[in-house]
N, C-alpha and C positions, 0 to 999 in steps of 0.2 A: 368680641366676647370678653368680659371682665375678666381679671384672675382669678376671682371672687367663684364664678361661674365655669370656670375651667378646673376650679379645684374640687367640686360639687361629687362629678363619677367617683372621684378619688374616695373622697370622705364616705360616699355611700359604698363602695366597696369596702373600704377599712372596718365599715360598722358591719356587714353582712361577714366580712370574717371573724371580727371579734364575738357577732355571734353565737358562731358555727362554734368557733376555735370552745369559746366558754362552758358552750349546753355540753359538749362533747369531752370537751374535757375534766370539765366537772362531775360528771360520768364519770370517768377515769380516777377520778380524785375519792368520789364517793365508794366506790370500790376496796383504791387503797385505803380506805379511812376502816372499810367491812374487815380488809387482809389484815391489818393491824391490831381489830378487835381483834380479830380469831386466832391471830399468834396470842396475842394476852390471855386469850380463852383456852386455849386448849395446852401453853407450854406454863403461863405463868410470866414472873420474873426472876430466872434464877442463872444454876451456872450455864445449865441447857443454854437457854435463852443465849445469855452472854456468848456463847459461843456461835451461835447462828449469826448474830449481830456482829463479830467479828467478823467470818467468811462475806456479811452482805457489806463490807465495807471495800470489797470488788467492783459491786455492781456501782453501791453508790459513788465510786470514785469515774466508774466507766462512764457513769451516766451525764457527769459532770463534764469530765474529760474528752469524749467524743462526740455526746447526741450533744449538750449546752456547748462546749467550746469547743473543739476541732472543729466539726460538721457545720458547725451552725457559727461563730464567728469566723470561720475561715472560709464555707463552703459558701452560703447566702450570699455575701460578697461577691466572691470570683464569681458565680450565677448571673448576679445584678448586672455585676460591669459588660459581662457579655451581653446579655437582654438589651442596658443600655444602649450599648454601641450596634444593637441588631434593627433591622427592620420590622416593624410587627410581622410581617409573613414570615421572616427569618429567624424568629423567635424561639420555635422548634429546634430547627438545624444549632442553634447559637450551643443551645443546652446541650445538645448530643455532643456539639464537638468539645466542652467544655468534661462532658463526661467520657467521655473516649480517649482522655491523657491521664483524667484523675482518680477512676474509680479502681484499676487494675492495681496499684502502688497502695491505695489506699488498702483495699482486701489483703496486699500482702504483707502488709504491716500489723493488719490486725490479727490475721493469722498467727505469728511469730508472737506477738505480744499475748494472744489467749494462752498457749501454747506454755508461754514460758511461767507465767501466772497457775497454772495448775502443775508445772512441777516443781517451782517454786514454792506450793504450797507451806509446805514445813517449816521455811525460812521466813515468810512474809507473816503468818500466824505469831511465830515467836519475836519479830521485830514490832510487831501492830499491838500486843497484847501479852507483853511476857511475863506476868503472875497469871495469866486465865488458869481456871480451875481443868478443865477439860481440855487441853489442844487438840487430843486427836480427833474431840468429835469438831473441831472449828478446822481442822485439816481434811478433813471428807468432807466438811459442806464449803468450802473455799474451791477445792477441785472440784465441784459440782458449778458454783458458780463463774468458775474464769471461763467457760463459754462465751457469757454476756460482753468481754471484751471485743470478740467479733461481730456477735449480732447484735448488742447494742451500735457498735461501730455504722455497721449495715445501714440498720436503722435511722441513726441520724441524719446517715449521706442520702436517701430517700426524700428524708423530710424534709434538709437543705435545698434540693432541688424541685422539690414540690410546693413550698414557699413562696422559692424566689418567683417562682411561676403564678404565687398569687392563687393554690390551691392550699387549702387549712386542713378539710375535712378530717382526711386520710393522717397525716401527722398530728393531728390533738388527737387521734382514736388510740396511737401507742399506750398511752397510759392505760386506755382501758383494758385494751390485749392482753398487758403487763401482767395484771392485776387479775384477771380471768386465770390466769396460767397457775398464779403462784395460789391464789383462794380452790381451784380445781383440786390441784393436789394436795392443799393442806385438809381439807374437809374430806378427802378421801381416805388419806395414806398417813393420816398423823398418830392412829393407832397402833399401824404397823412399824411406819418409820421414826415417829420421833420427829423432833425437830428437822430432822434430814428431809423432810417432807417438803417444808419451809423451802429448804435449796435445792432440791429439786424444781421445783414451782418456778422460782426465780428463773430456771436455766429456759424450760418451757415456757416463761412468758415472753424472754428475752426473742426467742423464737416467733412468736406472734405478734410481736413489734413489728416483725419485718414483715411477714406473710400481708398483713393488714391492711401496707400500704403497696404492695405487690401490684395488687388492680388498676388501683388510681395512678401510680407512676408509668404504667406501658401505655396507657390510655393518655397520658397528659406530656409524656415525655418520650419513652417509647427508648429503644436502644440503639445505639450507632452499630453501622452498617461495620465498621474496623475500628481496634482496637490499637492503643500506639503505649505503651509502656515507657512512658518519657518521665515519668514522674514531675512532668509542669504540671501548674504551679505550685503542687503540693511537695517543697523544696524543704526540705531541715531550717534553712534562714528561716523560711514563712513562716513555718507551723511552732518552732522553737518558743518564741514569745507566746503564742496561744498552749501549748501544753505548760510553760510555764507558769502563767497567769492559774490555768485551770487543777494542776497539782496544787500550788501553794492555798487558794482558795478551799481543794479536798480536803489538805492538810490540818484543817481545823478539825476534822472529824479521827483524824491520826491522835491529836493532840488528847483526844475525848476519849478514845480507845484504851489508850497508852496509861495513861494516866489511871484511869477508871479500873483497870485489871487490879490495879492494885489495894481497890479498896474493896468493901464487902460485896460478895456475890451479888447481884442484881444489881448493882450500880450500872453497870453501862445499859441493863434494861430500861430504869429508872432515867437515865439519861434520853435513851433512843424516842419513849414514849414522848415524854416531854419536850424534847425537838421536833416528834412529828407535827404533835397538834399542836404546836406555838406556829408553826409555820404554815400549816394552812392557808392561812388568807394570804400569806405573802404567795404562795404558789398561784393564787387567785388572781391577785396581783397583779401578779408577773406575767399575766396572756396578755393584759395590754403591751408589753413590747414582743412580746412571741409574734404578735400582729403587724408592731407596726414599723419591725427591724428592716424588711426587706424594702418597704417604702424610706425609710432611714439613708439606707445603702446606695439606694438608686439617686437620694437626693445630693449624698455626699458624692457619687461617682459623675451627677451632671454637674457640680459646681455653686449646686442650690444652699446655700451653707445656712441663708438666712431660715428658709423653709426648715433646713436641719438642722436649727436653734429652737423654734417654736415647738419642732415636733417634742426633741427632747424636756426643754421644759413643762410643756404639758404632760408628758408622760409621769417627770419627777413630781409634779403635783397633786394629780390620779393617785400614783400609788401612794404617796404621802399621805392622804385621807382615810384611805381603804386602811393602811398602817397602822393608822395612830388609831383608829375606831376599835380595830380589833385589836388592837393591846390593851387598850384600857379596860375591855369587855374581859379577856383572856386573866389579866391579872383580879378583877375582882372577882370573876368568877370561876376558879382555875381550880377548887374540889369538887365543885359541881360538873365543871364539865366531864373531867378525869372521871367522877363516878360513873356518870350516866355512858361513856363511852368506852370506858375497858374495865369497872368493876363489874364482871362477871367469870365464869369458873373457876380458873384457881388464881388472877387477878383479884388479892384481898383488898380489904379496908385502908388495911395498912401501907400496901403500895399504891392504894390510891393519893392517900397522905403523904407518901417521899414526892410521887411524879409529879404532883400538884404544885407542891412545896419548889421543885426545883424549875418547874414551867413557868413560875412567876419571875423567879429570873431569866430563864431563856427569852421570856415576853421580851424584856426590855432590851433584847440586841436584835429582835425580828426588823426593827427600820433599818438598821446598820444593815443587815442581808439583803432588803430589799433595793435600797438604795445604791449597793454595788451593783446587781441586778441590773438594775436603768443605768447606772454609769458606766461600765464597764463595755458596753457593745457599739457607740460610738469611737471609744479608741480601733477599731478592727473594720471600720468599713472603707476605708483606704486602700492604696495597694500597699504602702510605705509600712513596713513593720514596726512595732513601736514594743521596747520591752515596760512601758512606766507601766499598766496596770497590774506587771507580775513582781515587778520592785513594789508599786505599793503594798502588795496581796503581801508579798513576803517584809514587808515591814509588818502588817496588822499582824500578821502572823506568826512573829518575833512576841511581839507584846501579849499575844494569846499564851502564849508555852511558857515565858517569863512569872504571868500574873499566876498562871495555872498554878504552876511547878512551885511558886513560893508560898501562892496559899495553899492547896490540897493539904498537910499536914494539918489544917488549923479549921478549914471550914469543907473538905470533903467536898463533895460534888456540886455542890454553890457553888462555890472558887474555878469549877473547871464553865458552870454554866456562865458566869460572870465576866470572865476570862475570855470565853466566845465574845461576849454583846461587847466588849471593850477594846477586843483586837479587829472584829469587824468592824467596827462603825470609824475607828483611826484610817480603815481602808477607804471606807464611803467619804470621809473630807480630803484626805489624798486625792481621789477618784474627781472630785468637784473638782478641788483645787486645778489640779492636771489638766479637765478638758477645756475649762477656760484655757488656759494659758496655751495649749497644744493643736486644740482640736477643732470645737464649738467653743463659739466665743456666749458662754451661758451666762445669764444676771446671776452672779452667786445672793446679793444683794434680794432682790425681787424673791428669789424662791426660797432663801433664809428666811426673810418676813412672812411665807406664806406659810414655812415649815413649825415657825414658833407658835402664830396664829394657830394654824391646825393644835398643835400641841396644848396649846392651852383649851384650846376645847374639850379634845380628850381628857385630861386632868380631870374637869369640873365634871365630864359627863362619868369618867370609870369613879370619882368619888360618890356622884350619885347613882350608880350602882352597887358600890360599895355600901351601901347606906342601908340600900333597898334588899340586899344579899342577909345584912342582921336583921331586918323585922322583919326576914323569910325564914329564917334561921330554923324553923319546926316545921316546913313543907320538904317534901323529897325532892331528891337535887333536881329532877327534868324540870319541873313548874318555874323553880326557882332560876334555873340556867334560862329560861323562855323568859319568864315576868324580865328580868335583870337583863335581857338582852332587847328588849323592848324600851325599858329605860336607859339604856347607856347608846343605843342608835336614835329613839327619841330629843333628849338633853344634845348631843352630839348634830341633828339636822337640825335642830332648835337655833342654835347657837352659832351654827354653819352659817345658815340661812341673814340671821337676823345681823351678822358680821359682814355677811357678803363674802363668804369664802367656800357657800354652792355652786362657785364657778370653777372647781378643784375639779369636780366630776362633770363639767360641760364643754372643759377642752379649752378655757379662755384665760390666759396669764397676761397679768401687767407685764410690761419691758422696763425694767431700770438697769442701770449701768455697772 
């Protein structure tokens, strides 16, 4: 049998999950895309707001912190290595014993951390946000939300295990659970409670994150018979680098908090929106390595290093298309979309005009995010700790707080979105630079040419969009956002095709040196 032909199950599996992984969690995506209208719809952008958006700077950091990095670059791995070194029959047994050192240490850490996070509250509001207009109500929806540090935690450790096992379903439904919980409560309780509704929601979806994949885990993985309180592998050495990496990475959204208090009420609304929908498709994106990390793991744990050069390069050229397609779309049509998607109830005109305005910058650091994304999870499928991708995160992340801090006086919430796209994307050529020389031995070469390539397509195709957006200019923004998204994916497959660089999305890269 060929390699050709041995690698065949592989690939048809990998596509059966990306899938699953995409319908499902796109689902999930579309939901939160509902919960975000109906925060704009029912709170506005104002101090409210600002203040909710501080307390969810909890979740967002948890989510980052344990379901993305702890759970998932630490846990998918130690998973792997045991799978690998198991027998298929012993596949099961491998997991249980894997989980029967790690999850005990794991829940009591995250205990003590939710724990200390909602008494904390007081103190982490005034370090995160210290001009907010309102604290006390961003100090009653922070204790509302430091739950989600345990059952996000939960959560993750679920989905690490249910991955490495090569089950999608059940872990891409999190989002949606998520999102049920917090849309539940806000369309019921937002006249009674106020934005507190908002965090409430949050703490209840955080909740059915977990419940969601409850079924599929006892059924795929099931529970060990004893429990051993060892705290292997999950060691302070191990995990030190991966909470490091994953704070300093949060820490751009500290940077965005921090800053933002200080300027006029709605700014950090104005911010939150405009980060959401600039990132969308990076979120899209990013299911291709949600897929194809555990097959990643396993290749770096058999010694496959060449297989886990091609995987990685392909991944970096998928999402580099997907990227640069929807920035060019994003940037020329960035009041159109903001209208059609959050100008409604007390979501005016006028902040459809700030979020718009400051999403066209956010656009242009969406590659830099994504492109850590993909690079960042080859450094952790080793056993070998490695601290470079949180030296790098905290160098971008130096340069983010510097650029911030010296323009905000002069150009206000540009400067802080700017400031993002310029401290990440310093991360993302670190991040190359590094796994060559460390890790995978990746063409920087081969995938810079395909990176410029793509780029210049995008150009030609978001200008003629751009084009298309002024001799639309007197239709209502949906027609417009559709016509203009048909030309800017048009021009953009035209141009792919006719270069030869429709091979981004078919999984086939040149190899240079």
């Amino acid at each position: 049998m060929t390699a050709t032909a041995d690698r065949s199950p592989v690939r048809t599996t990998l596509v059966r999950a990306a899938l699953v992984t995409i319908v499902v969690t796109m689902a999930g995506s579309l939901l939160g895309l509902v919960r975000d209208l109906l925060l704009a719809r029912f709170f506005g952008a104002d101090g409210g707001t600002d203040a909710f958006l501080v307390a969810w700077t909890v979740p967002e950091t948890a989510f980052v912190l344990v379901v993305e990095g702890a759970m998932s670059l630490l846990m998918i791995p130690v998973f792997s290595r045991a799978l690998t070194r198991a027998t298929e029959r012993d596949a099961v047994r491998a997991t249980r014993a894997v989980l029967s050192t790690t999850l005990p240490p794991v829940i009591a850490v995250l205990v003590v951390s939710s724990a200390a996070v909602a008494l904390g509250a007081p103190v982490l509001v005034r370090v995160v946000a210290p001009g907010l207009a309102d604290p006390q109500l961003a100090i009653t929806c922070t204790r509302l939300t430091a739950v989600t540090v345990l059952t996000f935690g939960i959560a993750g450790y679920l989905s690490a295990a249910l991955r490495a096992n090569h089950v999608f379903g059940a872990p891409a439904a999190i989002h949606l659970a998520y999102n049920v919980g917090i849309v539940a409560l806000m369309a019921t309780l937002h006249g009674r409670l106020g934005v507190v509704s908002a965090a409430a929601g949050v703490a209840l979806g955080s909740v059915f994150m977990v419940l969601v994949q409850v079924p599929s885990f006892l059924r795929h993985v099931g529970l060990p018979r004893r429990w051993r309180f060892t705290g292997s592998p999950v060691m302070l050495g191990v995990v030190a680098p991966i909470v490091a990496y994953t704070v300093a990475r949060q820490a751009q959204v500290f940077v965005e908090r921090y800053l933002g208090s200080s300027l006029a009420p709605g700014t950090i609304s104005y911010l939150n929106y405009a980060q959401k929908v600039a990132q969308i498709p990076m979120l899209i994106a990013l299911l291709v390595c949600t897929v194809t990390f555990p097959t990643l793991a396993r290749s770096v744990a058999a010694g496959e290093l060449e297989q886990a050069r091609r995987r990685v390069e392909t991944d970096l050229r998928t999402v580099t298309a997907l990227i640069f397609l929807a920035t060019a779309y994003l940037i020329a049509f960035a009041p159109q979309v903001v209208a059609v998607l959050l100008e409604h109830g007390r979501f005016t005109a006028a902040d459809t005009a700030a979020t718009a305005s400051v999403m066209r910058v956010y656009a242009l650091g969406v590659f830099g995010h994504a492109m850590v994304g993909v690079l960042s999870r080859p450094f952790f499928t080793g056993e070998r700790r490695t601290w470079y991708p949180a030296a790098a995160m905290a160098a971008g992340l130096a340069l983010t707080a510097a650029v911030a801090a010296a323009a905000v006086p002069f150009l206000g919430a540009y400067a802080i979105a700017a400031a993002n796209g310029i401290g990440i994307t310093t991360t993302a050529v670190l991040l190359l630079l590094g796994l060559r020389a460390r890790i995978i031995a990746v063409s920087v070469r081969a995938v810079g040419a395909s990176a410029a390539k793509l780029a210049a397509a995008a150009t030609v195709a978001g200008t003629a969009g751009w084009l298309t957006g002024r001799a639309l200019a007197a239709w209502p923004p949906l027609p417009t956002a559709v016509v203009g998204g048909l030309v800017v994916l048009g021009v953009f497959a035209a141009l792919a095709r006719l270069t030869g660089l429709d091979e981004a999305w078919k999984g086939r890269i040149p190899h240079g040196s």
